[in-house]
C-alpha positions, -999 to +999 in steps of 0.1 A: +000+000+000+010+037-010+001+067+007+019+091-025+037+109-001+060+115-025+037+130-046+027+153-019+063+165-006+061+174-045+034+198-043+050+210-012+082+219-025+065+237-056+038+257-035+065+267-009+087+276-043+058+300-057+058+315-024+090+324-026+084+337-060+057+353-048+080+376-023+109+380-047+091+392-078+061+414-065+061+422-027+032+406-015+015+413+019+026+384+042-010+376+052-019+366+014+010+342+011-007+313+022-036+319+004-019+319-029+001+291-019-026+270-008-047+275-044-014+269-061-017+236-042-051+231-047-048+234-086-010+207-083-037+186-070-067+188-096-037+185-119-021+155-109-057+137-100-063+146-139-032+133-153-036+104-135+001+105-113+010+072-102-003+067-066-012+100-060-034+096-027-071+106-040-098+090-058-120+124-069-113+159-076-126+173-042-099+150-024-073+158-046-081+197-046-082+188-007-049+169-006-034+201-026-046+226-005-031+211+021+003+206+008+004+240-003-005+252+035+020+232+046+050+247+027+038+282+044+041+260+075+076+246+064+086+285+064+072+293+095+092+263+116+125+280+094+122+313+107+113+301+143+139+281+145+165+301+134+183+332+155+169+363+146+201+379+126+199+351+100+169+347+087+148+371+105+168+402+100 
């Protein structure tokens, strides 16, 4: 049995990228990051329930827009436990 996590951390890694993107290109307010990051995800997920990715962990489009959305909110989460973690002059500053 797989779960597709891998299929997930790819989402992930792609949502957390566009947020990224997102603060390099055009300033964007904080607060709208994980909005944008979390539709990115949803759409990964529509996409790779349509494509048919190998064992990509949904059987309909609300699950995989679900599973997306998650995954993107999750990279904003992955950012978040960064600068927490880290002293304040290095990424913080």
């Amino acid at each position: 049995m797989s779960f597709g996590i891998a299929n997930v951390a790819a989402i992930t890694v792609i949502c957390y990228l566009v947020g990224i993107a997102c603060k390099a290109i055009e300033p964007i307010p904080d607060e709208y990051i994980p909005v944008i990051v979390g539709l990115s995800g949803g759409l990964l997920g529509a996409i790779a329930f349509m494509t048919g990715m190998p064992d990509f962990p949904a059987q309909d489009y609300i699950t995989a827009v679900a599973v997306g959305i998650v995954s993107g909110l999750a990279a904003t989460g992955a950012n978040q436990i960064t600068r927490q973690l880290a002293p304040d002059n290095e990424v913080n500053g």
